[in-house]
Steps between C-alpha positions, in 0.01 A plus 500: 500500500135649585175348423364675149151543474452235237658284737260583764196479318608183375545368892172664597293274266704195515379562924162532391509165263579332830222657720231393186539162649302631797241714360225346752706598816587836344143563422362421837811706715349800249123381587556495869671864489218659301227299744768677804487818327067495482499411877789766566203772357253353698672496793592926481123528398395289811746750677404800339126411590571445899654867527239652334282367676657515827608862484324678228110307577590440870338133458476268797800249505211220490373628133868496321583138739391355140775650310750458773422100417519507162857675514613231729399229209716702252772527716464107560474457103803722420701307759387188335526604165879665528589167653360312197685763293838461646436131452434451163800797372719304726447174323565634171837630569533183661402283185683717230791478761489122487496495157740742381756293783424207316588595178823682590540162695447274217714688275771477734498106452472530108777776530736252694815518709710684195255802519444503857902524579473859290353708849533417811303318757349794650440729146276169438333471808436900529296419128354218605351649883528869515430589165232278456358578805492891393233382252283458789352852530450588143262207494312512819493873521575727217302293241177467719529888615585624144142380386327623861693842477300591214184340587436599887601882454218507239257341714584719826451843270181334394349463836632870565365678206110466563613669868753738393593586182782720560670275719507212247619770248801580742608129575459386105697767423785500754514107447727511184804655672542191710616270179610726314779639806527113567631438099731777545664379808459155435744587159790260518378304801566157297807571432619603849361146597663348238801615637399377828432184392878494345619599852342230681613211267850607516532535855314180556751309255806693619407433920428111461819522253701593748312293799609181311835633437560600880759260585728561131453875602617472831813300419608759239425761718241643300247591768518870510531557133191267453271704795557820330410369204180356641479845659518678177260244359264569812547903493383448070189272600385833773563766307279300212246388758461911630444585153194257465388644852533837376265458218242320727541747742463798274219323326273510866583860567384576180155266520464661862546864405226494185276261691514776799467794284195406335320411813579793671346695168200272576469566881576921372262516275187344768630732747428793319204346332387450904661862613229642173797626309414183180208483389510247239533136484177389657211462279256624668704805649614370860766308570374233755729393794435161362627564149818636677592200737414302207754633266748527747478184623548353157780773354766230669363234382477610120852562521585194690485229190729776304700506800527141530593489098751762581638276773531209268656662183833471717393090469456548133830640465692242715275209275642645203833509650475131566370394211744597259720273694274207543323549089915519388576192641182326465519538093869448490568215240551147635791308438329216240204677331323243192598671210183324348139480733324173306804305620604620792448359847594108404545248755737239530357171501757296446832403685791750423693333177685835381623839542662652164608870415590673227694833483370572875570810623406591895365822532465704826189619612587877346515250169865545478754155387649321817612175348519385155406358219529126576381238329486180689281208494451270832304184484360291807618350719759781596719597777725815341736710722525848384849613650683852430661853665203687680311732274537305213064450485500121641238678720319686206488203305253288772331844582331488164417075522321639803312725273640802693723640211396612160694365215561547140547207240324145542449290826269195471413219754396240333505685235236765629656855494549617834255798449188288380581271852217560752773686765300417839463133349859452390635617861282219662800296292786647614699524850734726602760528757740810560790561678333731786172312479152716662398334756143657657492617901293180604591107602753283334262271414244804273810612291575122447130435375505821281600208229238332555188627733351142526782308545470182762700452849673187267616763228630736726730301744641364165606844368648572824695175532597560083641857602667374846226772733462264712764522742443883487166442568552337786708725654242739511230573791180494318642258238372564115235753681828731572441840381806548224432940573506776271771388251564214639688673752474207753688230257831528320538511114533128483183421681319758288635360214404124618176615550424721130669107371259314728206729375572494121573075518080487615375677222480273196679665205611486144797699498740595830706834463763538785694810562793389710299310731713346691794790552452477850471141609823265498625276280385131601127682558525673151595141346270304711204787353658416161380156543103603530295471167302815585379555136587323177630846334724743702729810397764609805663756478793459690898637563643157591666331228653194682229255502323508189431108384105545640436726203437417178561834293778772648415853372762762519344852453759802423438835387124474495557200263482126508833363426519108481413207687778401712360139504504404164798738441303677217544911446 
């Protein structure tokens, strides 16, 4: 599906309500270039003046030593001054960079783990680098040159005009082509990067896919059939990544050829002026060698901030391209939204005492039903076991107490609807554990601390003695410093899992949701964990029935639907 133009206006301003924010850097990058383009002038006068002089007036190399020193100051100030440029056009990509990764970062978190799980690792982390990166030009070039393209050509046929008239007359009028060539080649250009973008995410997803996969592929013999399809993936992402090439490529041939033409009508015209074939353009009937280096030496550099804008419409295009990826995601609904603002955002400021719902119904995040409607009322203490078949939305059900599910119906804590909760505040209540717990590429002892950042050496050795790490930590050579690797790669399931339990019994919380926890550890460890008062409310969900007398309520979910409570024997 291609971009419309509605669309793409609509992208184009919501980029410029994020470059308002720096309207100070933007307006000195465009002060520095026009300050560039008034020394660029002098500098071709200052040049234009030494030839004259020197061949046309045959003046002693002591009488123009003046001029030669104040073109090396201009030099030294354009140096200076393209530096500062460069500078401050690099630091607003960089800001609006920062901040449009933060956002798509923050609504990642309110999103959750149910959204997330919809695209793959790499689709997200294409949005969240490349795509955001390919913001960068658009807002440290093409924004900054589109004001400066139509300020220093101006200025440049200014200086000529009171020299030349017919050469400023040439250059303003060959200077139109350029964008108007550049529009019609440019046609399409956002969605061919669209495209490209599309490309890139699926191959990223599809190789790292795979990459995790490489041992279950190789003992079903799946390795060929999976490298051609990486191939095929591979052969897609060139073919896309040509056709963006093609357009910038065909976009500089056709910036080069206009640029070239219209110089070469300038450098024509004085060399029949000079040969006594023209005899108009000078005002006061001869064209001066002076006039001529003059205009000649500047006929580039008019062209060069249309150039430049020519160069950076392909940026344009690949912003627009990324935006409607990043803008589409970034105003995607969240899970819990306050239906009304004056109440919305409450905090919980007292202990947990109840969770009731009424004709709940679990939606997915393309608001479609996934469990439901239950009714249920739980009141503190608690310790329930939701057991049933896989698929049956034990999962769905604690997705949306994490706030990462939308839901139809009523759900109150403490008799608060869920939506009016504060989200961020009601997390800080709340622990959860999952079956393949995250744990981050550092030290045993910073994913144990995530729970609790300022946790004392007493606190800590007593979570690891509660969760039986200590043994394991023993055995290892730098001890709780031991690097646990990229997906815990350098511990077994039941150490990860150990740790995630370790982690969660440090942070101080309300309510304790466990997603088979303890699937991987043994028996006597799963019944000594049992044991541990890690919070005074817990929901596990859990596939072994056996040992059930630690729980005070038994849910059995079936068919999307809460059937009874096996402990009290009530349906």
């Amino acid at each position: 599906m291609s971009l419309d133009k509605k669309r793409q206006t609509y992208l184009l301003g919501w980029l410029k309500q994020h470059a308002k924010r720096h309207k100070t850097n933007l307006r000195a990058s465009i002060l520095t270039g026009f300050i560039l383009t008034v020394l660029i002038i002098i500098q071709a006068g200052l040049l234009a003046i030494i030839l004259q002089r020197i061949i046309i007036e045959q003046q002693h190399f002591v009488d123009i030593l003046p001029f030669f020193g104040a073109l090396i100051v201009v030099l030294l100030a354009r140096a200076g001054l393209i530096y500062l440029r460069e500078k401050i056009n690099f630091t607003i990509g960089k800001k609006v960079r920062q901040q449009i990764r933060q956002q798509v970062i923050d609504q990642l978190e309110l999103h959750g783990p149910a959204y997330l799980n919809q695209s793959t690792i790499g689709a997200w982390s294409t949005l969240l680098i490349e795509q955001v990166d390919k913001l960068h030009d658009f807002f440290a070039r093409y924004l900054p040159q589109m004001r400066l393209a139509s300020m220093a050509p101006l200025l440049i046929c200014i200086a000529i005009f009171p020299f030349n008239w017919a050469a400023a007359t040439i250059l303003l009028c060959t200077a139109p082509l350029i964008p108007i060539f550049m529009i019609l080649v440019g046609m399409g250009a956002a969605d061919i990067n669209r495209r490209h973008f599309k490309a890139l995410a699926y191959l990223s997803g599809h190789f790292l896919d795979r990459l995790k996969g490489l041992n279950t592929i190789r003992l079903f013999n799946q390795g060929e059939k999976q490298t051609n399809e990486i191939a095929r993936a591979s052969e897609d992402f060139r073919i896309k990544t040509m056709q963006v090439l093609k357009v910038a490529f065909l976009s500089s041939a056709v910036l080069e050829f206009f640029t070239s033409i219209s110089i070469a009508i300038v450098a024509v015209y004085f060399g029949f002026s000079y040969l006594g074939e023209f005899n108009f353009g000078s005002y006061n009937g001869t064209v001066t060698l002076f006039a001529g280096f003059f205009a000649l030496i500047l006929a580039p550099e008019y062209f060069q901030p249309l150039r430049d804008l020519g160069t950076y419409y392909h940026a344009k295009a690949e912003a627009i391209a990324a935006a409607d990826n990043i803008e589409t995601f970034l105003s995607k609904k969240l899970p819990q939204e306050p239906t009304n603002a004056n109440t919305a955002n409450i905090k919980l400021t007292e202990p947990l005492k109840t969770i009731e719902a009424n004709n709940l119904i679990v939606l997915s995040s393309e608001q479609q039903p996934i469990v439901g409607p239950l009714s249920f009322s739980l009141q503190a203490p608690f310790k329930l076991a939701l057991i049933g078949t896989s698929g049956e939305g034990k999962t769905s059900l604690t997705q949306v107490l994490l706030g990462f599910l939308p839901y139809q119906g009523s759900l109150k804590i403490n008799g608060i609807e869920f939506t009016q909760l504060d989200i961020n505040d009601w997390q800080q209540h709340v622990s959860w554990i999952g079956q393949n717990p995250y744990l981050l590429n550092s030290s045993i002892r910073d994913n144990i601390l995530l729970g609790k950042q300022n946790a004392t050496e007493k606190e800590l050795d007593e979570v690891i003695t509660k969760t039986q790490l200590t043994d394991v930590i023993a055995k290892l050579p730098q001890g709780i410093e031991n690097q646990v690797g990229e997906d815990a790669v350098r511990l077994s399931v039941g150490q990860a899992q150990r740790i995630a339990l370790a982690r969660a019994m440090l942070k101080p919380c309300q309510l304790l949701i466990l997603d088979e926890p303890t699937a991987s550890l043994d028996k006597q460890t799963v019944q000594n964990l049992d044991k541990q008062h890690i919070a005074p409310n817990s929901i596990t969900i859990t596939h072994q029935t056996d040992d059930m007398q630690d729980f005070t309520q038994i849910w059995q979910l079936a068919n999307g639907k809460l059937h009874c409570d096996i402990k009290e024997n009530l349906c």
